[in-house]
C-alpha beads as a LAMMPS data file, in Angstrom:
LAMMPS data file: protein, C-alpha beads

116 atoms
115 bonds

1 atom types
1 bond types

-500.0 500.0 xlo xhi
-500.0 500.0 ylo yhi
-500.0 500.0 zlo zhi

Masses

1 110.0

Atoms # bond

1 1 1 0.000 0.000 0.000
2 1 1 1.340 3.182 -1.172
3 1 1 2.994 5.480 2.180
4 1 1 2.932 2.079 4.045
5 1 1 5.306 -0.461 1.962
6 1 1 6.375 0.288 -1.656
7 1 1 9.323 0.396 -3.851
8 1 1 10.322 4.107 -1.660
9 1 1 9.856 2.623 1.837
10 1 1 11.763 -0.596 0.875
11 1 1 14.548 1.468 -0.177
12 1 1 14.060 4.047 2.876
13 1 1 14.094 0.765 5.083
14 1 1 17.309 -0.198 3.108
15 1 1 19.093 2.767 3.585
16 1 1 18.273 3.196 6.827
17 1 1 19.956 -0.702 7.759
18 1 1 23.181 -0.127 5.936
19 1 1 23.837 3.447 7.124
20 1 1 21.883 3.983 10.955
21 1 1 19.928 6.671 9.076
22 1 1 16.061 7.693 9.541
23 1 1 14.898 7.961 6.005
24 1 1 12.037 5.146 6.958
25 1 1 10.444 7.119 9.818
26 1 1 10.201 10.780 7.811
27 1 1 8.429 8.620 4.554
28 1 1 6.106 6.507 6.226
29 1 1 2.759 8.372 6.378
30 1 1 3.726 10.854 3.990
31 1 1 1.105 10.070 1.638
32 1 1 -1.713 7.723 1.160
33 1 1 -1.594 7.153 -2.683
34 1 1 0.663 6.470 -5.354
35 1 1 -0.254 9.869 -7.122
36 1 1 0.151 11.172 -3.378
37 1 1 4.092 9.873 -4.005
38 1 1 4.542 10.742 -7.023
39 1 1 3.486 14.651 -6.210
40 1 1 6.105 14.544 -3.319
41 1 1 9.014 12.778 -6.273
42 1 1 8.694 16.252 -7.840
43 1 1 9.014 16.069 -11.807
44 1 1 12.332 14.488 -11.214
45 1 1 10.424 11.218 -10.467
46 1 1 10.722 9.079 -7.548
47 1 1 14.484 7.541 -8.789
48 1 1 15.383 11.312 -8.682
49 1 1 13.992 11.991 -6.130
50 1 1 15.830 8.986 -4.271
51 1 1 19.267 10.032 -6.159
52 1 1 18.657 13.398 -4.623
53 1 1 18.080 12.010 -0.818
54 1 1 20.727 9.506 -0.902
55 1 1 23.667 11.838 -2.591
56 1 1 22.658 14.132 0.052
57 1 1 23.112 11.639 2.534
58 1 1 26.658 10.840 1.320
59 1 1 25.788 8.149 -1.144
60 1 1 28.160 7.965 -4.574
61 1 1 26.599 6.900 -7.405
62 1 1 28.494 4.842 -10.129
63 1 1 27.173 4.175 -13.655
64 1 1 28.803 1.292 -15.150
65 1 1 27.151 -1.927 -13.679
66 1 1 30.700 -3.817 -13.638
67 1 1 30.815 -1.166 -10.802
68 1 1 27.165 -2.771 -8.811
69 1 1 28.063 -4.192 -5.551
70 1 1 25.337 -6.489 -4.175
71 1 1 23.679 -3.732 -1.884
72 1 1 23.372 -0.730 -3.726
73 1 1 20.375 1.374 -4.516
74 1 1 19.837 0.756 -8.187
75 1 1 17.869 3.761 -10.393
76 1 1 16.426 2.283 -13.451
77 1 1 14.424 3.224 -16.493
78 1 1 11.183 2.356 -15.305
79 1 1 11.435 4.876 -12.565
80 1 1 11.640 2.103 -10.072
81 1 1 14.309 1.834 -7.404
82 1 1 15.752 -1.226 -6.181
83 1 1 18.726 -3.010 -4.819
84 1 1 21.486 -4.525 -6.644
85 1 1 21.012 -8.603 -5.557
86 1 1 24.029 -9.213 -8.027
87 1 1 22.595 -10.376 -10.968
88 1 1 19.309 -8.573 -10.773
89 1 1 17.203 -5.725 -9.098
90 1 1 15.080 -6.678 -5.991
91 1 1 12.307 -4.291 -5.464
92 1 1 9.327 -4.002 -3.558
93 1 1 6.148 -3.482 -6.047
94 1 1 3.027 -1.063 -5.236
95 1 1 0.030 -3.129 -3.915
96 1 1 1.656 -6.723 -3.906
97 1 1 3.441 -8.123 -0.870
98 1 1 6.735 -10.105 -1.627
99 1 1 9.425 -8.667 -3.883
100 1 1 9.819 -7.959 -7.779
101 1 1 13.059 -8.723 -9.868
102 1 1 14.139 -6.628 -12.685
103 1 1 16.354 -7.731 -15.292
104 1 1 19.889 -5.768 -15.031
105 1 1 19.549 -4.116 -18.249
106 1 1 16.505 -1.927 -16.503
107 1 1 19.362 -0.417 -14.463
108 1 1 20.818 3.424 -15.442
109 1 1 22.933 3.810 -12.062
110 1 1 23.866 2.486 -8.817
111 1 1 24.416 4.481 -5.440
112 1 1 26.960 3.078 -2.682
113 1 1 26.524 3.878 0.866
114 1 1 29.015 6.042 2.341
115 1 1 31.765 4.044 4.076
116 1 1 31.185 4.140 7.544

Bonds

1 1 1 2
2 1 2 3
3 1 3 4
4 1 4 5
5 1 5 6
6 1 6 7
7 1 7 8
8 1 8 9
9 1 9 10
10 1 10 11
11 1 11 12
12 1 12 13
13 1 13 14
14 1 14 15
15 1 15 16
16 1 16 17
17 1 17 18
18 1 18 19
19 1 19 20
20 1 20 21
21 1 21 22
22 1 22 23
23 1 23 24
24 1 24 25
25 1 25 26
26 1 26 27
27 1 27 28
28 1 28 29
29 1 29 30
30 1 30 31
31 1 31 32
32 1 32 33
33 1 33 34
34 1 34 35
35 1 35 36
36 1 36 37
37 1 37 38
38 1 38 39
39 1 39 40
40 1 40 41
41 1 41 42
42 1 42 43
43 1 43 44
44 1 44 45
45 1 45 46
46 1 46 47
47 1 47 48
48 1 48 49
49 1 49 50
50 1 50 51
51 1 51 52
52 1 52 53
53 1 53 54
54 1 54 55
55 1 55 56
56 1 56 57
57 1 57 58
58 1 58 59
59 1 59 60
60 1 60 61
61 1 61 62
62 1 62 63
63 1 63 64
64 1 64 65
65 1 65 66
66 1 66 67
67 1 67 68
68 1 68 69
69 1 69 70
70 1 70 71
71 1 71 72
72 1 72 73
73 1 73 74
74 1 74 75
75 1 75 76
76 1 76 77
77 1 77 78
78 1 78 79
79 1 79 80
80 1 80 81
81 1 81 82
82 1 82 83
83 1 83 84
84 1 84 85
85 1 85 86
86 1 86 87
87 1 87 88
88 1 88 89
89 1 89 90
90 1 90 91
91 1 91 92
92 1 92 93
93 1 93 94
94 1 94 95
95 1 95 96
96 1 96 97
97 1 97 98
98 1 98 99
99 1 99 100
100 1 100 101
101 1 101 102
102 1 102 103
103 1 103 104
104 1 104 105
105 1 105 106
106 1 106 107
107 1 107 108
108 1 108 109
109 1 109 110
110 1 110 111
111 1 111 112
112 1 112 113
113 1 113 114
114 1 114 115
115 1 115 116
């Protein structure tokens, strides 16, 4: 359910393991509907709008996937963020529970967590 669990939260829930951060507790509740998410994403889209959050939050971001390490927030084409799994992109999809795997070639960019 969108502002609950989705392909943002999963990500903010990511981040937030790897690095101690809080990005979880300021999305969840932030909106109600995907179009709700989308209007927060700004016209950069919600990968943007991730790449934007995460840079901020000292993430790099390498695009050549030789570059991937299992872990790392992956940007694709479909506007759909996920996490590098090594040979594909593990996401969480709107309104299903479980996970969805994109094929590599979706992928436009990877971010790293800061070292820490």
């Amino acid at each position: 359910m969108p502002g609950q669990w989705d392909c943002v939260l999963f990500i903010a829930a990511w981040a937030d393991l790897v690095t101690g951060s809080d990005h979880l507790g300021h999305y969840r509740g932030l909106y109600a509907t995907h179009f709700g998410g989308l209007r927060i994403a700004g016209p950069e889209g919600i990968c943007g709008a991730v790449r934007r959050t995460l840079r901020g939050a000292g993430w790099s971001e390498v695009v050549d996937p030789a570059e991937f390490r299992p872990g790392d927030v992956v940007l694709t084409t479909l506007d759909h963020p996920g996490i590098w799994a090594g040979d594909c992109i593990a996401s969480a999809a709107r309104g299903a529970a479980g996970h969805t795997f994109l094929h590599p070639s979706q992928a436009r960019s990877a971010l790293h967590p800061p070292e820490l």
